[in-house]
ZAMARGU-4260 file (C-alpha; in steps of 0.2 Angstrom, whole numbers, plus 5000, padded with zeros to 4 digits):
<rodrens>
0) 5004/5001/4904 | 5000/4984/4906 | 5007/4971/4918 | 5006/4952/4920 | 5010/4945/4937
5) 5015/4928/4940 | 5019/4921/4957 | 5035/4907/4953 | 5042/4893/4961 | 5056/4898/4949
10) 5061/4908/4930 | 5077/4906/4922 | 5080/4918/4911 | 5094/4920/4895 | 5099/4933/4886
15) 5101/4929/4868 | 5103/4946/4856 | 5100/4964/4855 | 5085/4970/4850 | 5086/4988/4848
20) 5100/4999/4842 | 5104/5004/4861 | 5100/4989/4872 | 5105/4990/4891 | 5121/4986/4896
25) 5124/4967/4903 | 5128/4968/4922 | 5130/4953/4931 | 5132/4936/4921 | 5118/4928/4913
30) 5107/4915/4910 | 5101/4917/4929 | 5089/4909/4940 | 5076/4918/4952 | 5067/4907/4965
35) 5052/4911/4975 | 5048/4926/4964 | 5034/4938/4961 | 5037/4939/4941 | 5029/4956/4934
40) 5031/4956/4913 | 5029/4972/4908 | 5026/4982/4893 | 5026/5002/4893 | 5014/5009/4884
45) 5011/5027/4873 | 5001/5038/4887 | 5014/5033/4902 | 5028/5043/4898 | 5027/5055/4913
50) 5041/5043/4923 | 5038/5046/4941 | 5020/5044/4942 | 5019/5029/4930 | 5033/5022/4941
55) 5026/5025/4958 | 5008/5017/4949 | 5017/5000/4946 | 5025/4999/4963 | 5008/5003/4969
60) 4999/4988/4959 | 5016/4977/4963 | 5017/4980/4982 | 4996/4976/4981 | 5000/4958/4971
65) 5016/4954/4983 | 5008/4958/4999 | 4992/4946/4994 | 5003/4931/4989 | 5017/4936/5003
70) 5032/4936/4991 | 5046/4949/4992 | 5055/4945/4979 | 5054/4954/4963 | 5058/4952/4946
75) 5053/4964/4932 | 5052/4957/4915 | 5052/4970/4901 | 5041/4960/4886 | 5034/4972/4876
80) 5021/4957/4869 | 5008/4963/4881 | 5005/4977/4871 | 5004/4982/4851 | 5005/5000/4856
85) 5022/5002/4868 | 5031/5019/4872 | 5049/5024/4865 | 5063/5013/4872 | 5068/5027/4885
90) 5053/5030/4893 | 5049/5012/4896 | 5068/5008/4904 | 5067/5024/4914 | 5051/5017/4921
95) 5057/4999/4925 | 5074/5005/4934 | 5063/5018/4941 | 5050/5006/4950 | 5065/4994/4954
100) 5071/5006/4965 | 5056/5012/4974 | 5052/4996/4977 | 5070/4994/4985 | 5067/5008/4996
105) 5053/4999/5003 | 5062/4983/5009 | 5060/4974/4993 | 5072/4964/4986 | 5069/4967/4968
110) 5079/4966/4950 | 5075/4966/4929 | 5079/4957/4915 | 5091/4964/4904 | 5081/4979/4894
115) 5083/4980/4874 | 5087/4962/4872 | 5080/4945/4866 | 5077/4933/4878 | 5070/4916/4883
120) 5064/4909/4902 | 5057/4896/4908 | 5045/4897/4921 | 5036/4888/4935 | 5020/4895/4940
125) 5015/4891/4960 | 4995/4888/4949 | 4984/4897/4966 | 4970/4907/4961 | 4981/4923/4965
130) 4999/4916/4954 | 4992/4925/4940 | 4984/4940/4935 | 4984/4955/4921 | 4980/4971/4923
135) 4980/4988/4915 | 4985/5002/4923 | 4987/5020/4918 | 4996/5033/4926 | 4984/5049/4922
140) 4967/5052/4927 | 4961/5051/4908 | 4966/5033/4908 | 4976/5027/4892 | 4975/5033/4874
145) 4960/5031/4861 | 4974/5022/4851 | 4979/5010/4864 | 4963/5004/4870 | 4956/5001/4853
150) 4969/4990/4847 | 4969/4979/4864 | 4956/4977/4875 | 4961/4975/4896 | 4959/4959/4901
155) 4949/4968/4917 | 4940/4984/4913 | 4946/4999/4926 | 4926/5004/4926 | 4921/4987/4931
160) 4931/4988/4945 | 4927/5005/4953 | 4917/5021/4953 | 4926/5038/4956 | 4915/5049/4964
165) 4915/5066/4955 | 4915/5073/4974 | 4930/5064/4976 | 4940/5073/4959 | 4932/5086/4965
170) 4942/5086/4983 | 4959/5081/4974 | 4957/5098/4964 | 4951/5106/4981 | 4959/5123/4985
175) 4957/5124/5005 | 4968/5134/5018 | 4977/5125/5035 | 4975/5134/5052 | 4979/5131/5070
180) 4965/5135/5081 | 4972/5138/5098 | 4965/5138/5114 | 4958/5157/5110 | 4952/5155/5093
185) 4965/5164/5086 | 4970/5157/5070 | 4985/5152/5065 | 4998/5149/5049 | 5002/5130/5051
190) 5020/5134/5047 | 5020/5148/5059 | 5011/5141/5074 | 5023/5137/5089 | 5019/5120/5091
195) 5029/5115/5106 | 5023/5101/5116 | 5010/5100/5102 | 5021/5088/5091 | 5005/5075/5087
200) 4996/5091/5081 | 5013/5094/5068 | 5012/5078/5062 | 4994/5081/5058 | 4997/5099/5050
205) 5010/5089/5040 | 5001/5074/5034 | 4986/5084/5029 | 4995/5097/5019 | 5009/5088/5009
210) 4997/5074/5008 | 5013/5061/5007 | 4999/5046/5010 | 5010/5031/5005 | 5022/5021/5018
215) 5040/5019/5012 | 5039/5002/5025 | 5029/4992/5031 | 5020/4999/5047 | 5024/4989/5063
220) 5005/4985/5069 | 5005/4971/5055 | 5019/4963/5061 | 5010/4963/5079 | 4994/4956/5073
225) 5000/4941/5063 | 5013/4937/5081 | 4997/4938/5092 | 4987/4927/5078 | 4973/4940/5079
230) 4971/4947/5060 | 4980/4941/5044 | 4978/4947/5026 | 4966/4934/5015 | 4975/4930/4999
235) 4959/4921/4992 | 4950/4937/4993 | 4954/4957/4986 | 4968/4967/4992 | 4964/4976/5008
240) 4950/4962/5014 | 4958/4951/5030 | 4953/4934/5040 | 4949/4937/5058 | 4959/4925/5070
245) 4948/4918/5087 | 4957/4933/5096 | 4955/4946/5084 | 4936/4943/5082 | 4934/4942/5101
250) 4943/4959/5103 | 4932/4965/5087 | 4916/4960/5094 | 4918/4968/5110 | 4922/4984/5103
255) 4904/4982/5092 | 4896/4980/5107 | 4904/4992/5114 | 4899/5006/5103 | 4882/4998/5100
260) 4879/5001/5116 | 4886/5020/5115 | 4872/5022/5101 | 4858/5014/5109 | 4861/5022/5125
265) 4862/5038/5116 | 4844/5036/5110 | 4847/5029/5091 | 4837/5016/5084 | 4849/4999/5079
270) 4844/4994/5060 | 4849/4985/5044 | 4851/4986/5027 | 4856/4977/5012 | 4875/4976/5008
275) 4872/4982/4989 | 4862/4994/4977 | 4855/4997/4962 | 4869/5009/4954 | 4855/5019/4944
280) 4844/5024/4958 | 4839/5040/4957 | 4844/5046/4974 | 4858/5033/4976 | 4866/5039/4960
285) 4867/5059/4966 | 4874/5053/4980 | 4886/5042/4974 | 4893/5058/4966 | 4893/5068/4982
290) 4901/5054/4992 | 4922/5058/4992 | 4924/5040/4988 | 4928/5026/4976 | 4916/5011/4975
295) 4917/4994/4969 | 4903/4990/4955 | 4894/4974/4955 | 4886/4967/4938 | 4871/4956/4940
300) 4858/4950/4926 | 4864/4967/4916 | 4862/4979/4929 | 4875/4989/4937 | 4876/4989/4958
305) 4888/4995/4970 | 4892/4988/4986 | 4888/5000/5001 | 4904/5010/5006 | 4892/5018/5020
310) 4875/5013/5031 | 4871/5033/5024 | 4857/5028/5009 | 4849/5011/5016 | 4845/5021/5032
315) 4841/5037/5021 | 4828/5026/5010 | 4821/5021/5029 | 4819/5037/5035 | 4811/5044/5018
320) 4799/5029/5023 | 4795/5033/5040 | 4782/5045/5046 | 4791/5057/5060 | 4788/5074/5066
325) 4796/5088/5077 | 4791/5078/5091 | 4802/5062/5087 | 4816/5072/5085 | 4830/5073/5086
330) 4828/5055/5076 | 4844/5045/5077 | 4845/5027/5066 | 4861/5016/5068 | 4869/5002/5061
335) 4884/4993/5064 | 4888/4989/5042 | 4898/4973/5044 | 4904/4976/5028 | 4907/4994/5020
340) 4918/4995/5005 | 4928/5006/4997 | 4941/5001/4982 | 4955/5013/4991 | 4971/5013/4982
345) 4983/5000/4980 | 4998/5012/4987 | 4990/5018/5001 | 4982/5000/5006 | 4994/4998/5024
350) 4986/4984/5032 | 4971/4990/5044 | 4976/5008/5043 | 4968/5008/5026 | 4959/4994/5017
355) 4943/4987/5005 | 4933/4980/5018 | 4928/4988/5035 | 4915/4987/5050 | 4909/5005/5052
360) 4898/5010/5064 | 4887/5022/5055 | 4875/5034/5064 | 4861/5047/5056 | 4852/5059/5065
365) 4840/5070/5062 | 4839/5088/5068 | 4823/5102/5065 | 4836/5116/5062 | 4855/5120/5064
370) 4851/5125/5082 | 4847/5106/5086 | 4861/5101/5074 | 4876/5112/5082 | 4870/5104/5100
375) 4868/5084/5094 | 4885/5090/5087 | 4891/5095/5099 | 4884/5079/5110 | 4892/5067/5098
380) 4909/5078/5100 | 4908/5072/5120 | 4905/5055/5117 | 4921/5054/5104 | 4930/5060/5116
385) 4923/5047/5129 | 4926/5032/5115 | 4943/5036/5114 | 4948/5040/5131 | 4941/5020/5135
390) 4952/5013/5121 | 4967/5025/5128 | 4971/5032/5111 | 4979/5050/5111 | 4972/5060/5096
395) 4972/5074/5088 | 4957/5084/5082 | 4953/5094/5066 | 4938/5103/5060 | 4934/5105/5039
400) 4921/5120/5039 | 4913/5129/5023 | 4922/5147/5028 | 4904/5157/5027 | 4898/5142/5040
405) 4915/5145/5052 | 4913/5163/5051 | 4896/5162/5056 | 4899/5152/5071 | 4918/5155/5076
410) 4912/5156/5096 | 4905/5139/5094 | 4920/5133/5086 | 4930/5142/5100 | 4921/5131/5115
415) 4924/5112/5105 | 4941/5117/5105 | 4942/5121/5125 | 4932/5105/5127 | 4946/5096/5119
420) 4959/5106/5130 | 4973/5111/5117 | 4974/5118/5100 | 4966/5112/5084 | 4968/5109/5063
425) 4957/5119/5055 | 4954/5117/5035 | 4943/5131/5028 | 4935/5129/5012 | 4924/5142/5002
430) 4915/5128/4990 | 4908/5114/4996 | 4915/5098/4987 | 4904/5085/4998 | 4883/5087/5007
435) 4893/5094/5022 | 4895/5111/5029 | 4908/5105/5045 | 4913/5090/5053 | 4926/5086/5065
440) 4940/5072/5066 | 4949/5064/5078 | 4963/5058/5072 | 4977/5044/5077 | 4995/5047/5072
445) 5005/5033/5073 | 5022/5027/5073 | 5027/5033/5053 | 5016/5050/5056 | 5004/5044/5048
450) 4986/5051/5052 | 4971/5040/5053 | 4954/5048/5056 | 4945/5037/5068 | 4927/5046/5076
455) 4919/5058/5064 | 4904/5067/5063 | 4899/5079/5049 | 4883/5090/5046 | 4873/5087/5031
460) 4864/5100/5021 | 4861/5090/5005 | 4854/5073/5008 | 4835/5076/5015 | 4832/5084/4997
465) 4842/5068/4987 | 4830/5057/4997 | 4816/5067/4999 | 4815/5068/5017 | 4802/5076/5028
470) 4796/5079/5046 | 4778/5086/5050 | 4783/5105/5058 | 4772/5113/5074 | 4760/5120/5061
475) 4757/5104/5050 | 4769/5107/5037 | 4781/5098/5030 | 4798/5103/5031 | 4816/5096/5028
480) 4829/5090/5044 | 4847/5092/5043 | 4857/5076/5047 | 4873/5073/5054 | 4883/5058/5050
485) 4892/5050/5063 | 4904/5036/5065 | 4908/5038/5084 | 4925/5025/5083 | 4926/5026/5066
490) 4931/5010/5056 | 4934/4996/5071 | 4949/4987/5061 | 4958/5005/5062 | 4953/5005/5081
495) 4963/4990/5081 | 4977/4998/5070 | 4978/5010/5083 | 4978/5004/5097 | 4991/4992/5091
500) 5002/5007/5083 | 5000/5015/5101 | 5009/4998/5109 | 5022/4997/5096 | 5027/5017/5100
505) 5028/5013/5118 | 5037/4996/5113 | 5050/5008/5103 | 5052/5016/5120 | 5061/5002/5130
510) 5040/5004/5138 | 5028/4985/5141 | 5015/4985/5128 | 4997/4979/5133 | 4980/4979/5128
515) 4968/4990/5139 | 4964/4977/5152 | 4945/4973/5145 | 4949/4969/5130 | 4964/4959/5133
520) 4960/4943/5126 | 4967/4931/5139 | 4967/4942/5157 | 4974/4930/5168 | 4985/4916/5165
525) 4987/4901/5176 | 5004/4892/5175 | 5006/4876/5185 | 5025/4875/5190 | 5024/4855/5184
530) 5014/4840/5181 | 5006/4840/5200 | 5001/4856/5200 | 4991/4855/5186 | 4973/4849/5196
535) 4975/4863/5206 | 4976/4878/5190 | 4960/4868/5185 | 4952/4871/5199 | 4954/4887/5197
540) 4950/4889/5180 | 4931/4881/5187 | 4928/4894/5201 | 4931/4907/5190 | 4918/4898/5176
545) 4903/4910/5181 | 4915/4926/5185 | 4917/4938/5171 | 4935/4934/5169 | 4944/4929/5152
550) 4957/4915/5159 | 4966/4902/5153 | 4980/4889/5158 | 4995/4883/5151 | 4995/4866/5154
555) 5010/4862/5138 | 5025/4852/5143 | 5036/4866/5142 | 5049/4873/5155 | 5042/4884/5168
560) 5053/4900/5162 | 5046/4896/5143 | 5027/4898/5149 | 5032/4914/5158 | 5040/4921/5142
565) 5025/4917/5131 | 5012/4924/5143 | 5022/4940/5140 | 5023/4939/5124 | 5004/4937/5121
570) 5004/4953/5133 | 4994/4945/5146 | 4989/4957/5161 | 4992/4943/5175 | 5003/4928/5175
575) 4998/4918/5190 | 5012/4904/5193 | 5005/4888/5203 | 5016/4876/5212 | 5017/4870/5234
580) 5017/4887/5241 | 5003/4894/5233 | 4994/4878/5236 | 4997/4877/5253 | 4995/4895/5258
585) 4982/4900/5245 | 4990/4913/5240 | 4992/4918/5221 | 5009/4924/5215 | 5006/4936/5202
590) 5017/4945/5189 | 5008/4961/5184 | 5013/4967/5167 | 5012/4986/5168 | 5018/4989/5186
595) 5031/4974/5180 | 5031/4969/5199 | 5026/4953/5207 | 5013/4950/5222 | 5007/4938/5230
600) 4988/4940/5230 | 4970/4933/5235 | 4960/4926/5219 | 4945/4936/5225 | 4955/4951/5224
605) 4963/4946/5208 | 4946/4945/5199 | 4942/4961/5207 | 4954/4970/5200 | 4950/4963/5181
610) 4931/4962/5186 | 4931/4981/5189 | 4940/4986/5173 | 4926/4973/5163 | 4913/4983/5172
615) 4901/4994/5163 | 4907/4987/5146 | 4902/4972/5135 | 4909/4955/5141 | 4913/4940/5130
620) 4919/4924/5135 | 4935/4919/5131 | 4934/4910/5110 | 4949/4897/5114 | 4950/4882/5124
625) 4954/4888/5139 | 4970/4875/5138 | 4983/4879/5128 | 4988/4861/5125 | 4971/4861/5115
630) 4974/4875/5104 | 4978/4874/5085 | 4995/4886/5082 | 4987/4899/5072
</rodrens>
């Protein structure tokens, strides 16, 4: 199939004959007119007659063009000139009504020209970088026919735009079997497990067995993050890359402190390494295969590169570099990859959830022998359940295990799952598709029950041979460590997306949503009652200059009762209102968001309060002018 997009001001369109025996019948009068509209010529080619997943591929590569140029209007031109090798009649209207109503189903308004006629349009192009673009798309894995891509060349090659690991055909082809662990070790059917109060671990079970990725809407964190001006989608870039708004980044870069520091403290030695590789590197290229995911390639003076969907290799070349023994071990290397990318499908981009371009804290360790491994496994396990605890995210955890591995150490696995206090998805495999043996999730599920992995950790029994590894032994020889790969928050924008999802649930309940108080980007909020009381909220604002406190003031000419609602609506812990009284008593009246009460308060134990929530985590200063008079609308 092949597709051209056009972003319109308008297109008018006429019918003028029929063009096959058996046009479609008219509906509707004609010529019409279509403004603000994402225009999608299409022509069905031989190849793309299974219906439903041709269809659902086109509503995949339509929802990834509108969400770039924010238009939900759709029309879907039938024009059989993109191609000189199109499908039967049937096969190519069955699609077109097919994707109009998936695309209905997920809130978009969306119609077709007339199918099996002649027609003329004229059309207005919006002419930004992103109002026009061609692609090819096929809804098989073997791509189109021989036929069809000899006669016309794509305008954009599918393998100059991404990689597809073999591990990761190999994990779609994957024969595994879903458990629940409980509490005992006993394993159970996930269809006959009484899961009870255990309705997050369902929803889990669910996802991962029907594997039903897409959303049918749009899922509510975006909303929340485009009306707190904190992150936005970047229409000049790829589908699934974002800008990060002054808020967004400030909540972002405490959270890479945060689990820099996690790292650091834990003993791991902070690096950095190149962004892209040569695609024909020995090592790189077996890995490449044994990685379960897609990567973008890069073409540069005739050579092929890819850009890094992981820290794994650069820190793997280091440590095939480095000169270590058993003594330095185990050896732990970090780095915070600000980017890794992965070209994910266009479907199942949903806004941080899932997207091209991602900060991943990525961590490698070292280990003599499975001993060491199963006990820095097990280390790593404590301090993903530390992470998430401090970003008061629920999860759920799973374990994917090589059955002869599980069998082996079931008593170990029996332990993790008392450490994690209730019963566990368990995914047994007898072939290995990937370098790992075991690795554990914890997962996110959010408002659609949709599951997100965020802290992982995985043991490695492949890569010290890819990369020729080696540590000195106690009797001088030269042997190979396992290594375990560990992200301990997992991608930080899907930290975000949870965290936000979690708000949006509670939101759903009739319940205040709030950020955890040390990351809330404005803690406190001053708001003078008028003109006069505006000196004093500045004074404040200065004794609280060397504190480490994020405030602000709202010092706009707006009504009283209009600053109060906008303080809650940027969920801001404490809304301090200034007028005489607080003056002359020096007293604070403070409206606290979660207890939803008001008090009247002494600032010293005001800044107590946020001072002992900011305390043992990274501090940053508030990235705003601290009055809101000052600050460009976002």
């Amino acid at each position: 199939m092949r597709i051209l997009a056009v972003h319109s001001d308008f297109i008018e369109v006429e019918v003028k004959k029929a063009a096959i025996k058996q046009p479609e019948t008219l509906s509707g009068k004609w010529p019409r007119r279509f403004d603000e509209v994402l225009v999608i010529f299409t022509a069905v080619e031989k190849g793309d007659e299974n219906v439903s997943e041709t269809a659902l591929k086109l509503t995949e590569e339509i929802l990834s063009v509108a969400n770039q140029v924010k238009c939900k209007n759709i029309l879907i031109h039938p024009w059989v000139h993109l191609t000189s090798n199109p499908s039967s009649p049937k096969v190519a209207q069955d699609i077109i009504l097919k994707t109009e109503e998936l695309l209905k189903e997920r809130e978009f308004s969306c119609d077709h020209s007339p199918f099996g006629w002649y027609k003329s349009f004229n059309i207005k192009s919006k002419g930004h970088p992103l109002s026009e673009l061609s692609r090819q798309l096929s809804a098989s894995p073997s791509g189109p026919s021989k036929d069809a891509a000899a006669k016309s060349e794509p305008s954009v090659k599918a393998s100059e735009l991404e990689i597809v690991s073999k591990s990761l055909q190999q994990e779609n082809q994957l024969k595994s079997r879903f458990y629940i662990m409980d509490l005992e070790g006993k394993l159970h059917e996930v269809d006959k497990f009484n899961y009870g109060q255990y309705s997050g671990l369902k929803k889990l079970a669910t996802y991962e067995t029907k594997k039903v990725r897409v959303y049918e809407k749009e899922p509510p964190h975006i909303k929340i993050m485009k009306e707190h001006s904190l992150i936005d989608y970047e229409p000049g870039s790829d589908s699934g890359n974002f800008r990060l708004l002054p808020k967004g980044r400030l909540i972002k870069k405490i959270m890479e402190r945060a689990v820099t520091d996690c790292c650091v403290d834990y003993g791991a030695l902070e690096v950095e390494t190149p962004l892209m590789y040569d695609y024909e590197h020995p090592s790189l290229k077996k890995y490449l295969d044994r990685f379960p995911a897609r990567q973008y390639v890069v073409i540069s003076d005739e050579k092929k590169f890819f850009l890094r969907f992981a820290a794994c290799f650069g820190q793997f070349l280091i440590a095939h570099d480095m000169v270590f023994s058993y003594k330095h071990l185990p050896l732990k290397l970090f780095e915070l990859t600000r980017y890794s990318f992965r070209r994910e499908k266009s479907g199942e981009l949903a806004g941080l959830k899932r997207l091209r371009a991602f900060t991943m804290p990525d961590m490698h360790t070292m280990v003599a022998d499975l001993e060491m491994g199963r006990l820095e496994f097990e280390r790593q396990y404590d301090l993903g359940l530390e992470w998430n605890k401090m970003m008061q995210l629920e999860t759920e955890i799973a374990f994917r295990v090589q059955d002869d591995f599980f069998n082996e150490n079931k008593e170990w696995y029996i332990g993790l799952v008392k450490k994690g206090g209730k019963p566990i998805l368990v995914e047994l495999f007898k072939e290995r598709y990937a370098y790992f043996i075991t690795k554990f999730e914890f997962n996110f599920i959010d408002s659609m029950d949709k599951a997100s992995a965020l802290t992982t950790v995985q043991i490695d029994v492949e890569n010290a041979d890819t990369y020729d590894i080696n540590f000195v032994d106690h009797d001088g020889s030269k042997k190979r460590p396992y290594i375990l790969h560990a992200s301990i928050s997992g991608s930080l924008e899907r930290v975000i997306y949870a965290i936000l999802e979690a708000q949006a649930m509670k939101m759903a309940e009739g319940k205040k949503a709030s950020f955890p108080l040390w990351l809330s980007p404005t803690q406190i909020r001053i708001i003078p009652v008028s003109d006069k009381h505006k000196e004093h909220g500045n004074k404040i604002i200065k004794q609280l200059g060397a504190k480490k406190v994020r405030v602000d003031i709202d010092d706009r000419d707006e009504p009283l009762g209009k600053k109060i609602r906008d303080g809650q609506k940027d969920w801001v812990p404490f809304i301090v209102v200034i007028g005489d009284k607080e003056i002359e008593t020096s007293l604070l009246s403070v409206n606290i968001r979660l207890s939803d009460e008001k008090k009247d308060m002494k600032l010293e134990e005001l800044v107590e309060i946020v001072e002992l929530a900011n305390s043992n985590k990274p501090f940053e200063r508030l990235s705003l002018p601290a009055e809101l008079s000052k600050r460009p609308i976002i």
